[in-house]
C-alpha positions as CSV (number, residue, x, y, z in Angstrom):
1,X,0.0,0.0,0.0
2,X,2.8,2.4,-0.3
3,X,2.0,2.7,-4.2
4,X,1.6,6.5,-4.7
5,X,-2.1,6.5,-6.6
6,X,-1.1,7.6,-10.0
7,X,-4.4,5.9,-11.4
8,X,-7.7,6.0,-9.8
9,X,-10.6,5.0,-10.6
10,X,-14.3,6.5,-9.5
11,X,-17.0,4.8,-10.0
12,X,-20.7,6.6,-10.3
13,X,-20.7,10.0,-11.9
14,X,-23.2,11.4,-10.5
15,X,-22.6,15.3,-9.0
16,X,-20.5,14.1,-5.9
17,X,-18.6,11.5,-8.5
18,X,-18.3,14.0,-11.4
19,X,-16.8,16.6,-8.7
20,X,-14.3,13.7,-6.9
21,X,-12.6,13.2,-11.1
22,X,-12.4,16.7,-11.2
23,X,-9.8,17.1,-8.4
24,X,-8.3,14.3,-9.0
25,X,-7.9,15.0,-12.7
26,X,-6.5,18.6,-11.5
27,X,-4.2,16.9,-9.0
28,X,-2.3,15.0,-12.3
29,X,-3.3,11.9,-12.1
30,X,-4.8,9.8,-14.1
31,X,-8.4,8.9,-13.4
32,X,-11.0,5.9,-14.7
33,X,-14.9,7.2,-14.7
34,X,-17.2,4.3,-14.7
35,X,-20.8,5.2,-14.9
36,X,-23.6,2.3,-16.0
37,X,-25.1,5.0,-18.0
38,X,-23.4,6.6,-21.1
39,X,-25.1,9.4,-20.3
40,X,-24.1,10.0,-17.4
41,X,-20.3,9.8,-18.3
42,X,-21.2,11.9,-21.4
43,X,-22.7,14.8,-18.7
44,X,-19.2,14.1,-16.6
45,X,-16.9,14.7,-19.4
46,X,-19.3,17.9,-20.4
47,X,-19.0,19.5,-16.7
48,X,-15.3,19.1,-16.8
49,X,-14.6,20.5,-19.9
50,X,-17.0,23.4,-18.5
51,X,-15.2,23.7,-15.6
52,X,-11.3,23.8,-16.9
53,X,-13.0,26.1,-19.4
54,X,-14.0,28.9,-17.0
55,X,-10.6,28.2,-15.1
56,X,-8.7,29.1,-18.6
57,X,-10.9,32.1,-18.9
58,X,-10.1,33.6,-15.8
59,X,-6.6,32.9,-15.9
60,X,-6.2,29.9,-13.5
61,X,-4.8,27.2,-16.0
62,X,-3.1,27.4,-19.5
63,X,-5.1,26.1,-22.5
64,X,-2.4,23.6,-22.8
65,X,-2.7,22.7,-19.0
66,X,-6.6,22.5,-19.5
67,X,-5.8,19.8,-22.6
68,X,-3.7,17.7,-20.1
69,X,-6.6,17.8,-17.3
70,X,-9.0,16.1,-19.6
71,X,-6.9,14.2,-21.3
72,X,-6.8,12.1,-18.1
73,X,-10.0,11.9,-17.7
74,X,-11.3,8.6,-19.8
75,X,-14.7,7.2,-19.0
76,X,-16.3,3.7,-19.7
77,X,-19.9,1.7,-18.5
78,X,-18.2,-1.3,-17.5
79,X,-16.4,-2.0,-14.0
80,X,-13.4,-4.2,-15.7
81,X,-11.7,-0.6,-16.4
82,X,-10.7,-0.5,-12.7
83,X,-8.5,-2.9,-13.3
84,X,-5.0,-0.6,-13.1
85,X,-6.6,1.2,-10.6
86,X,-4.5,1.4,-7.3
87,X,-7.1,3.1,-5.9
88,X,-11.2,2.7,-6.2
89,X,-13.7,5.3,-5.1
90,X,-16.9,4.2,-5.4
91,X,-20.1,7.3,-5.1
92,X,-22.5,5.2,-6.5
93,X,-26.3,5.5,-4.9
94,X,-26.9,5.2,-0.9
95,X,-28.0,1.3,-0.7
96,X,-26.0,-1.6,0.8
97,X,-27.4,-3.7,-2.1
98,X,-25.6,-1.8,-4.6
99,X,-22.6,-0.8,-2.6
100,X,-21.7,-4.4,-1.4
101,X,-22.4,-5.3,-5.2
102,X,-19.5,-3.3,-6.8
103,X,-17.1,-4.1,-3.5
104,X,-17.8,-8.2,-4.3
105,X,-17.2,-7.1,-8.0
106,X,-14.4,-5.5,-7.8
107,X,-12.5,-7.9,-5.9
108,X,-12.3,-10.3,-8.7
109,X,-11.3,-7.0,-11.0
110,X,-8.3,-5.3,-9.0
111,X,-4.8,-6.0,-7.7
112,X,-5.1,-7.4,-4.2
113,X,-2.9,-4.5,-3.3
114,X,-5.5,-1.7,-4.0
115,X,-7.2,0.7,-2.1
116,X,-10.7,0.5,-1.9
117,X,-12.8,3.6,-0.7
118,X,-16.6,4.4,-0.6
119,X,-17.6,7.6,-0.7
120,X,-20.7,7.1,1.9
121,X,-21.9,9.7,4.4
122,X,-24.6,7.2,5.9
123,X,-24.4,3.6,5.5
124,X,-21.5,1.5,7.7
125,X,-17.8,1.3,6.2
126,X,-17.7,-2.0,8.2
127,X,-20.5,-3.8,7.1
128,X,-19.6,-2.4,3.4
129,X,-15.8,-3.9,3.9
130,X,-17.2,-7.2,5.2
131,X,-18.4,-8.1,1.6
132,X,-14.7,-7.8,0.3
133,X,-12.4,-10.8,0.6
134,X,-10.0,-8.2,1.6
135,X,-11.3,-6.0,3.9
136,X,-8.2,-4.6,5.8
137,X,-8.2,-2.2,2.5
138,X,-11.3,-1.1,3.0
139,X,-12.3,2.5,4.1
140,X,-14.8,5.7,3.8
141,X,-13.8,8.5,1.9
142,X,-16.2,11.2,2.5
143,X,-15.7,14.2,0.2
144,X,-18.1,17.2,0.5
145,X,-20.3,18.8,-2.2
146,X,-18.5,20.6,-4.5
147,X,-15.8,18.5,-4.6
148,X,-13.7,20.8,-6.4
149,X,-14.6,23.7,-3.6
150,X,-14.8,21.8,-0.4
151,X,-11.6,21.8,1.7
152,X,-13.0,18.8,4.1
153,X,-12.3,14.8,3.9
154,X,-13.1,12.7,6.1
155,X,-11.2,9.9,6.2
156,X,-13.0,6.9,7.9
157,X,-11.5,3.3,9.0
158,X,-13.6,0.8,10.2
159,X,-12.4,-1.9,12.6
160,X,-10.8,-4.2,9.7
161,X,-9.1,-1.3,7.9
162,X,-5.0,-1.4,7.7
163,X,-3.6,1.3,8.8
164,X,-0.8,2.1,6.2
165,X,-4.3,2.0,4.1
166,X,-5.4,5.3,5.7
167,X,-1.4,7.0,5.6
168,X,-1.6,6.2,1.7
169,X,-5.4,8.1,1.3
170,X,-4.7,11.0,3.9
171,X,-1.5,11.8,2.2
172,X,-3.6,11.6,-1.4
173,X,-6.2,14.2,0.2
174,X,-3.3,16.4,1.7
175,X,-1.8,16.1,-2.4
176,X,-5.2,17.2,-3.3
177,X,-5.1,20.3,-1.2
178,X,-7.8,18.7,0.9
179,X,-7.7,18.6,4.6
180,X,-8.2,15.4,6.3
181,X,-10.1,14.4,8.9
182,X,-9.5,10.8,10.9
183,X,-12.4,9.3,12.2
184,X,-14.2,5.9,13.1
185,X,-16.9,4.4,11.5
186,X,-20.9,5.7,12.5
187,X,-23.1,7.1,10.7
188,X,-22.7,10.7,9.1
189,X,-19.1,10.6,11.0
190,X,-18.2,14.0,12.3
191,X,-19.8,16.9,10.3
192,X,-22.9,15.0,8.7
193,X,-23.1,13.8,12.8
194,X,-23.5,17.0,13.5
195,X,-25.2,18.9,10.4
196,X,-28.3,15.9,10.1
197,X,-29.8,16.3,13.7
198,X,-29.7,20.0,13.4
199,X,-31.5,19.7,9.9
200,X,-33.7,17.2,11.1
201,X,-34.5,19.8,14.3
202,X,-35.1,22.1,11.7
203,X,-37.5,20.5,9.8
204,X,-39.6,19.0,12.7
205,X,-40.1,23.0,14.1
206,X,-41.6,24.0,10.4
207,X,-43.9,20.8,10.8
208,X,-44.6,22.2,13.7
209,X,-45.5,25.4,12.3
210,X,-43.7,27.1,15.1
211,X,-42.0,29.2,12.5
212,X,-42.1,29.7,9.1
213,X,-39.6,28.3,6.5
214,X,-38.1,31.8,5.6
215,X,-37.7,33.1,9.0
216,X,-36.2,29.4,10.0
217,X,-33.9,29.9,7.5
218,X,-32.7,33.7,7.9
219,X,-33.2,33.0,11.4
220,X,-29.8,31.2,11.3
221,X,-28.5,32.6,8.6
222,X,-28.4,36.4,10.4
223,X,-27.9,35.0,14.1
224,X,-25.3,32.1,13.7
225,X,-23.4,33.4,10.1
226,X,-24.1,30.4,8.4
227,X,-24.1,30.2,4.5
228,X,-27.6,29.1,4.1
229,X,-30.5,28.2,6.0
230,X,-31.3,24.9,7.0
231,X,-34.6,24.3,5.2
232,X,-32.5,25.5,1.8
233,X,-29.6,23.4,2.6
234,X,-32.0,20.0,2.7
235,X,-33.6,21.0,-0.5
236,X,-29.8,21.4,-1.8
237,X,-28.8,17.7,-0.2
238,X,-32.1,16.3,-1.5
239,X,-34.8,15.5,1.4
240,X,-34.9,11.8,0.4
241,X,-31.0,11.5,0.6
242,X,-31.5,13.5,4.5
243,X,-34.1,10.8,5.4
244,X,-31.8,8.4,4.5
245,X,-29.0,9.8,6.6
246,X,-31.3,10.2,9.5
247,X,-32.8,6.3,9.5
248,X,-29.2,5.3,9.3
249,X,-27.8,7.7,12.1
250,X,-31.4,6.6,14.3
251,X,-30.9,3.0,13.8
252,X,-26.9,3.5,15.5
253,X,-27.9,5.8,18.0
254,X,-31.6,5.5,19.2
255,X,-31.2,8.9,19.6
256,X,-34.7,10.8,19.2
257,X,-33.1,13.7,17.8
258,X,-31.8,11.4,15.0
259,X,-35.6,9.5,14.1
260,X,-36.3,11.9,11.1
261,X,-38.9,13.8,10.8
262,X,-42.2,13.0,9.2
263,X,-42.1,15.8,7.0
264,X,-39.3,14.3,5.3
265,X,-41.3,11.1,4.5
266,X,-44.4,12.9,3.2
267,X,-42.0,15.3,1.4
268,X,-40.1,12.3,-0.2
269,X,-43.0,10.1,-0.8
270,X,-44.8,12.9,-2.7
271,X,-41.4,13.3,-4.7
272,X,-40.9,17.0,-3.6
273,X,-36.9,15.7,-2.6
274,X,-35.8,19.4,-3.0
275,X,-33.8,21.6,-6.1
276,X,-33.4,18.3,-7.8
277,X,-37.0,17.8,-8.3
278,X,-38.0,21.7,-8.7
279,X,-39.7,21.6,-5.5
280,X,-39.6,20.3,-1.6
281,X,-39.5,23.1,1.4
282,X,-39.5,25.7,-1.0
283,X,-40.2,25.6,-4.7
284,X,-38.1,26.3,-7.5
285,X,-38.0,27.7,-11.3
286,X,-37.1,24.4,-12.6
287,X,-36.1,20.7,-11.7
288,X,-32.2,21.3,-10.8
289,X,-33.0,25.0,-10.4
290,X,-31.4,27.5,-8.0
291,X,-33.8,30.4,-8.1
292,X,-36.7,30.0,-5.4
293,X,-39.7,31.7,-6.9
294,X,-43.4,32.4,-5.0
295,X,-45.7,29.8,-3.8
296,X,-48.7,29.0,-2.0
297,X,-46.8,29.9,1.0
298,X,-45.0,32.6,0.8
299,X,-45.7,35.4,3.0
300,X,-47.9,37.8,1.7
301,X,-48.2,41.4,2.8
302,X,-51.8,41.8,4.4
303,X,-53.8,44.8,3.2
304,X,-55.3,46.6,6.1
305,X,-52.7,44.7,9.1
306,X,-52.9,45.8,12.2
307,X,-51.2,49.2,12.6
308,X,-48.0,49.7,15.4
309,X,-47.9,52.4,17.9
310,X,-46.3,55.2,17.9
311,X,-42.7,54.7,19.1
312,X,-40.2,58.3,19.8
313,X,-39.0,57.4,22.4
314,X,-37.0,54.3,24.2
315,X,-36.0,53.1,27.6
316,X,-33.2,50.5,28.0
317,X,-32.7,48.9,31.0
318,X,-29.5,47.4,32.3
319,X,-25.6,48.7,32.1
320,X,-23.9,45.3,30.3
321,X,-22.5,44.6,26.8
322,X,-26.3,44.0,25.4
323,X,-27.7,46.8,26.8
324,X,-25.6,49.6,25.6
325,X,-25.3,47.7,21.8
326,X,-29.1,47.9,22.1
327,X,-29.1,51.5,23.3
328,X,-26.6,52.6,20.6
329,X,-28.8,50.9,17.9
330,X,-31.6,53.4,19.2
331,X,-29.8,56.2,19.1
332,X,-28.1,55.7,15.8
333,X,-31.7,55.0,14.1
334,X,-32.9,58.9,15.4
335,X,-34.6,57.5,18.9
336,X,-34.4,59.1,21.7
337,X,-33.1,56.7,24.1
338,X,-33.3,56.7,27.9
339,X,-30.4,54.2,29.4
340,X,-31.0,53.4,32.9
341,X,-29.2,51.5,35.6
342,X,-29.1,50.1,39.0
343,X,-27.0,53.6,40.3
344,X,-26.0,56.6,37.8
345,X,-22.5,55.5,37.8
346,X,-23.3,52.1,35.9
347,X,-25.5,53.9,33.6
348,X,-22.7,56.3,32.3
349,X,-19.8,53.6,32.3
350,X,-22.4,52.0,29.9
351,X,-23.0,55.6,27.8
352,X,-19.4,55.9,27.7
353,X,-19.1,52.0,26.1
354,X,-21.4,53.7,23.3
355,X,-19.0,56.5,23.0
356,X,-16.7,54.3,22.4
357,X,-18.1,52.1,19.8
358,X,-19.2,54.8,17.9
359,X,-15.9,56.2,17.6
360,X,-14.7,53.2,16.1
361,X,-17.1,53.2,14.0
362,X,-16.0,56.3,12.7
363,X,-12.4,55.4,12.6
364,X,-13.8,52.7,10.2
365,X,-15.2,54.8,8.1
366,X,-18.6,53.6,8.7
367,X,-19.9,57.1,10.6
368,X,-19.5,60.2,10.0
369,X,-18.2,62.6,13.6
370,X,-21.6,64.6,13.2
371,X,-23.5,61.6,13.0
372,X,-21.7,60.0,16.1
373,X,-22.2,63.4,18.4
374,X,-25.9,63.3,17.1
375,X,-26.3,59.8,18.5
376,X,-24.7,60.1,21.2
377,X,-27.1,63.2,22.4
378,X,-29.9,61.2,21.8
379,X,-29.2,59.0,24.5
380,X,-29.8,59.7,28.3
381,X,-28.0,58.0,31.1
382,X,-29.9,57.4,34.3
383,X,-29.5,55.6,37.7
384,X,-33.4,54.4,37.8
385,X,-36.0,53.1,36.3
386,X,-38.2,56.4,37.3
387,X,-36.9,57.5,33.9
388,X,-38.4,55.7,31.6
389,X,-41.9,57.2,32.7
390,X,-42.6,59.1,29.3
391,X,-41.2,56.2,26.8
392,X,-43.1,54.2,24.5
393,X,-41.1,51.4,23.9
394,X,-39.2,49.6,27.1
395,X,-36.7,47.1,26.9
396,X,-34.7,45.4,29.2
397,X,-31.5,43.7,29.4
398,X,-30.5,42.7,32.2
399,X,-28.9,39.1,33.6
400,X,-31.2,36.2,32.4
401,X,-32.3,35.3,35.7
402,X,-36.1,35.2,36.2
403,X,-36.6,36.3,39.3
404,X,-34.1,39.5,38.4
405,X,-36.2,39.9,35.1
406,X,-40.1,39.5,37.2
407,X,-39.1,42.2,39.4
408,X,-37.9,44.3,37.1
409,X,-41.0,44.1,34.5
410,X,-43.2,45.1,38.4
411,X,-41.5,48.3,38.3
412,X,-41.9,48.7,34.7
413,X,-45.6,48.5,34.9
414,X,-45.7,51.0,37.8
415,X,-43.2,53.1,36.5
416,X,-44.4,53.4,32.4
417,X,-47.4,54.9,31.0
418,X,-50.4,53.1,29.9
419,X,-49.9,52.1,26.5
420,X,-46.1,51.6,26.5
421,X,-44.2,48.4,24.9
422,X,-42.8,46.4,27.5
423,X,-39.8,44.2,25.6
424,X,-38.1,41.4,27.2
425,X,-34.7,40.0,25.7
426,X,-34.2,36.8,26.9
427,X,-32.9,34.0,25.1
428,X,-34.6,31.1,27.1
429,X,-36.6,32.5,29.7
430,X,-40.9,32.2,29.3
431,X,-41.7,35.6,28.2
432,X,-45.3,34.7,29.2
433,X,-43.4,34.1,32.4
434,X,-42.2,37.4,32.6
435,X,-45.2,39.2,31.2
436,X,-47.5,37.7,34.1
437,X,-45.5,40.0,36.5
438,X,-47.4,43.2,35.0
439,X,-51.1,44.4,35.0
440,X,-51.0,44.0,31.7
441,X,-49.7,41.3,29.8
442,X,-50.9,42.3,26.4
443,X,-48.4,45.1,26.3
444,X,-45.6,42.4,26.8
445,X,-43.7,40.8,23.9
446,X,-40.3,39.2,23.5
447,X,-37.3,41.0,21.7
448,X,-34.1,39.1,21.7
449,X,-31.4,40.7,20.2
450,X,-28.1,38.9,19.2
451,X,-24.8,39.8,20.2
452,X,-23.3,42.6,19.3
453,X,-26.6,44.3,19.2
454,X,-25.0,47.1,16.7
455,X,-23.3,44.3,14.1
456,X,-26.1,41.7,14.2
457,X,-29.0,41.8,11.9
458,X,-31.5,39.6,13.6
459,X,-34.3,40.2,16.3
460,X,-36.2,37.4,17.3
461,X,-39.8,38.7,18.0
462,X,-41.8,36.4,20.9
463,X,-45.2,37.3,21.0
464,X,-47.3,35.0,23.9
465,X,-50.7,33.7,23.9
466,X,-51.7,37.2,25.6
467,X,-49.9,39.6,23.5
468,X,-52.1,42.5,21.4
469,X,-51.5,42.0,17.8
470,X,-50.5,46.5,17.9
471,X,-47.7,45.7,20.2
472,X,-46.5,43.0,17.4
473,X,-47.1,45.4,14.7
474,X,-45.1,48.0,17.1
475,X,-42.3,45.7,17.2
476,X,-41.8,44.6,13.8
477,X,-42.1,48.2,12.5
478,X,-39.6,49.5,15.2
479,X,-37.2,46.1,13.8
480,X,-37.9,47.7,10.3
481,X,-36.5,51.5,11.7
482,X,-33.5,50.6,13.0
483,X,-32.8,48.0,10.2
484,X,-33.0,45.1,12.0
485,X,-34.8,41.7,10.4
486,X,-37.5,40.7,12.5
487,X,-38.1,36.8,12.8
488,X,-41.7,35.9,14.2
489,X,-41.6,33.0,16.8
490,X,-43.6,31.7,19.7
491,X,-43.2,31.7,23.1
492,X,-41.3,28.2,24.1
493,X,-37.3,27.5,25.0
494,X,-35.0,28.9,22.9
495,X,-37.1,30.6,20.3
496,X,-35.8,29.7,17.0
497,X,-31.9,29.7,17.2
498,X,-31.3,28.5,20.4
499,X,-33.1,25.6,20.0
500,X,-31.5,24.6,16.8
501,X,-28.4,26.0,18.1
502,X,-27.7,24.3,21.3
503,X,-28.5,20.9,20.9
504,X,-25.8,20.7,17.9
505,X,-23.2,22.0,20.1
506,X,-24.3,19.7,22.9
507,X,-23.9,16.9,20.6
508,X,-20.7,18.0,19.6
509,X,-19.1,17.8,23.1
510,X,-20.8,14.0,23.3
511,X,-18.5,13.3,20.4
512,X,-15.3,14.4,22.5
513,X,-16.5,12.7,25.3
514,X,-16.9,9.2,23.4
515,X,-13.6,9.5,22.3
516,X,-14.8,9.5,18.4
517,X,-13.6,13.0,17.2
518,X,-11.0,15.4,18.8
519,X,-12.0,19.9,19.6
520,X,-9.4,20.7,16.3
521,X,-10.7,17.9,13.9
522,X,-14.4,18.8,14.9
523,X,-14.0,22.3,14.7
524,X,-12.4,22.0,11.7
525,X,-15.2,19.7,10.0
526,X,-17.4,22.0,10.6
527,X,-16.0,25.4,9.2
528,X,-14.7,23.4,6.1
529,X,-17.2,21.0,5.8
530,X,-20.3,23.1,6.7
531,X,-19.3,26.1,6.3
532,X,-19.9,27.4,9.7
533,X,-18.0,30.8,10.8
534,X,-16.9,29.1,13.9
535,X,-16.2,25.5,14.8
536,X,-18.6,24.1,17.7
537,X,-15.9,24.9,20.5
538,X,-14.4,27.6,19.3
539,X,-18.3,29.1,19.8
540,X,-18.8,27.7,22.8
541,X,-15.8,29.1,24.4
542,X,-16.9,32.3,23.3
543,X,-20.7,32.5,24.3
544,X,-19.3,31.2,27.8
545,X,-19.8,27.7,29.3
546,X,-22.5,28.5,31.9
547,X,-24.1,30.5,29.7
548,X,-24.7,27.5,27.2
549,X,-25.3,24.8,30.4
550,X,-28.2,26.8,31.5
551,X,-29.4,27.0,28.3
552,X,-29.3,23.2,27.6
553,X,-31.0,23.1,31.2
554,X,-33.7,25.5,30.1
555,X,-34.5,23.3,26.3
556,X,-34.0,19.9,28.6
557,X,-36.2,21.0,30.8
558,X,-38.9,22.7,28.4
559,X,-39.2,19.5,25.7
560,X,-38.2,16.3,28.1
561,X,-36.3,14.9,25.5
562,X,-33.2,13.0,26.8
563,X,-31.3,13.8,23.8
564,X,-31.3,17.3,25.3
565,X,-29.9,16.7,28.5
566,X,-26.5,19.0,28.6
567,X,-22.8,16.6,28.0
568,X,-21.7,15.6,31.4
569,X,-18.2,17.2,30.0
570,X,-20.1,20.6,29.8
571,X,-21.6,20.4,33.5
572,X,-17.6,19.4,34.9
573,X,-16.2,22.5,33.1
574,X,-19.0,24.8,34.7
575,X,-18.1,23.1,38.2
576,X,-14.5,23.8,37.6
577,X,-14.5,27.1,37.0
578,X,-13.6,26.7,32.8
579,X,-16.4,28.6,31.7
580,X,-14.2,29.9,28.2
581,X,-12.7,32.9,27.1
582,X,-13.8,35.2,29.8
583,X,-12.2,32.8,32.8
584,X,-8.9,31.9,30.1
585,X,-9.8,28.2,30.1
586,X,-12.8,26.3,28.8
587,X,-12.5,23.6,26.1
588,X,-9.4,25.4,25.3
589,X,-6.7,27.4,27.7
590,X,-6.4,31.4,26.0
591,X,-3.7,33.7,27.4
592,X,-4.7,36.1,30.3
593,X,-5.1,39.6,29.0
């Protein structure tokens, strides 16, 4: 097995298969495309002469480079062309039947010194290699879609796999400019682990019309940075390949999370399985289209909605990080903005952390000095909540304690005048909860901001069963003023991120603590394999360890779901005093500033 891979062949040209020939053809060596289907090897050959094409064009590759490329490319319909192959990549459909079919096959067709890798994100590289008489070369080799784009590998052994096997295909994927990532055999491995349950979540809160699909999907797109939402991405995977995924992940685990939605069925059986067939969550211009275009659901803009009221004027309550990025948000939209405190000392420590931000913001070019001194007048510091008597819209945000949050909403409704928008921004507490502590409940609403309030475009809006559909309308038009994008939800744990959110990072530190993945090669599947700004721990260590414990607590405790019960790992770093960045040591030790 220490041959160097000069010839491979990949069998099943499909998208993923097409994509795997392309780097390898790019890489120099030679590579066999077996398909079943002339066509399909016709449509491979087509995409790469596309492809080296626009690469000429915009100056990548010589012409005479691109006629090497596809001059190593040869296809052919029958599996006796892997013959020279030292290495095999099979991509062919998600089915045992078929998989185990070309493994037996090829065994009679190859050198017994060979490579043999299937490209499978969902079905067992064990019980695949058991079909081959040799299965010590054996193994997964999990590319991500595009294959020519995607930085992440995952490079999976099974029990029976040798290891100078995986030395030979890591190095290949380090050749190919890949990065590799060891990991054991289980379904979806490491970032399809990960990326399937929070899918899966997704898909079960749109059946559960908590939310609808567009503000599901800008929902994380705007509060966690991530390419696309997750009700696009299945549509993009195909919703009968997720299903797949998920039975195969349910059937290792028994994990709830993993038992895939019904949606999915329905959508599957109805053959709505996403871009590929014009139409699944959302519909499309065409089969294999990109462009989403109206439907029956769509949101619709009402003709004679319910009108807001009128908003000048705002209080914000509370001297941290949140509440001046909320106040400074106010201000810099033309508000008038009252910013009170337990004691008139925190309140201008906090007005002086607007000063500051706005400054940088014009050092960055991003404000003009006039524009900064206007905002900054705009905003009154005080050291009590008597201030906030003449403002129509209050919001508070303070510690997300509800006790601390109950009290403070009593004063409010002593303290504000009839009429006035009382706005809660928790992250996981009941608004109802909180709303209860007032005369008047209907005034109440949820209006959680992410951090920093000034940078981040999204505002989950929580209206409970008691809210008045004005103080909605208020809310959403206010969201609208000061540029924000509103995102209806209901009133349960975690609202719309939080709950997608969490339980993916909570599963993430599982994986650490069973040993199957390590913090760098997780955080790393997910940046280059998903695409995610941060990698699970790197997050984590950011938003603070307690912080996301009492958040598991709060969606463990709200939907009884044992998946959801927070890591053990999590609750021993809270008890030890790693709670991330701001204590210099959570998952990962930081230097003391």
């Amino acid at each position: 097995m220490d041959t160097p891979l000069s010839t491979i062949a990949v069998v099943g040209l499909g998208t993923m298969g097409t994509g795997i020939a392309e780097v390898l053809a790019r890489a120099g060596r030679e590579v066999i495309g077996i398909d079943i289907s002339d066509e399909a090897a016709r449509r491979a050959v087509a995409s790469l002469e596309a492809s080296t094409a626009r690469a000429v064009v915009r100056e990548r590759i010589t012409e005479e480079e691109r006629s090497d490329v596809l001059a190593r490319f040869r296809t052919f319909t029958d599996l006796q062309a892997a013959a020279a192959a030292e290495l095999v990549i099979e991509v062919v459909p998600e089915s045992y039947e078929i998989k185990q079919q070309v493994f037996r096959d090829l065994d009679a067709i190859v050198s017994p010194t060979a490579i043999l890798a299937t490209g499978t994100n969902a079905l067992s590289v064990t019980r695949l290699a058991a079909e081959s008489q040799h299965p010590e070369r054996v193994l997964g080799l999990h590319f991500f879609n595009p294959a020519p784009a995607m930085k992440l590998v995952e490079v999976v052994s099974s029990v029976l796999t040798a290891p100078p096997a995986v030395e030979t295909v890591t190095q290949l994927a380090r050749e190919l400019g890949k990065e590799p990532v060891a990991v054991g055999d289980r379904p979806g491995f490491v970032a399809d682990g990960l990326l399937f349950g929070y899918l899966n979540q997704a898909a079960a809160m749109y059946e559960a019309s908590y939310a609808s699909r567009e503000d599901i999907d800008a929902a994380m797109k705007l509060g966690c940075g991530l390419p696309m939402g997750p009700l696009a991405l299945l549509d993009l995977i195909g919703v009968d390949t997720a299903r797949t995924v998920l039975e195969a992940m349910y059937s290792a685990s028994h994990d709830r999370l993993h038992a895939p939605a019904p949606i999915l069925k329905q959508l599957s059986e109805a053959g709505l399985t996403g871009r590929k067939a014009g139409r699944g969550f959302y519909t499309y211009d065409a089969p294999g289209g990109q462009s989403v275009v109206p439907d029956a659901l769509t949101p619709k803009e009402v003709s004679g909605a319910v009108a807001g009221r009128e908003v000048r004027s705002v209080g914000v309550a509370g001297s941290g990080t949140m509440a001046s990025g909320i106040a400074e948000v106010f201000a810099k939209a033309g508000y008038d903005v009252v910013l009170a405190a337990r004691s008139q000392e925190k309140a201008d420590t906090a007005k002086g952390r607007i000063a500051k931000s706005l400054e940088r913001s014009v050092s960055k070019g991003r404000l003009t000095a006039e524009a900064r001194d206007e905002a900054l007048a705009r905003v009154t510091a005080a050291g009590s909540l008597d201030a906030f008597a003449d403002v129509d819209l209050a919001v508070e945000a303070v510690a997300e304690d509800l006790a601390v949050k109950q009290q403070l909403f009593a004063t409010l409704d002593k303290v504000c005048r009839p009429g006035a928008v009382l706005a809660t921004t928790t992250s996981s507490l009941p608004v109802i909860a909180i709303a209860r502590a007032t005369t008047r409940p209907e005034d109440v609403i949820g209006m959680h901001f992410f951090n920093p309030a000034p940078a981040m475009k999204l505002v989950e809006v929580v209206r409970t069963v008691l809210t008045a559909d004005d103080v909605h309308a208020t809310v959403r038009e206010v969201c609208a003023k000061v540029r924000k994008h509103p995102v209806d939800c209901g009133d349960r744990a975690g609202f719309i991120v939080n709950a997608l959110l969490f339980p993916y990072l909570n599963n993430a530190i599982k994986m650490v603590e069973e040993h199957y993945a390590t913090l760098d090669d997780i955080d790393a599947a997910m940046k280059l394999g998903g695409g995610y700004p941060m990698g699970p721990f790197e997050l984590l260590d950011v938003v603070g360890l307690d912080v996301s414990l009492a958040i598991e607590k709060v969606l463990h405790s709200e939907f009884r779901d044992p998946g959801l019960a927070p890591a053990p790992l999590l609750e021993h770093l809270v008890a030890a005093g790693c709670l991330g960045r701001k204590t210099g040591r959570g998952f990962r030790e930081y230097a003391r500033r």
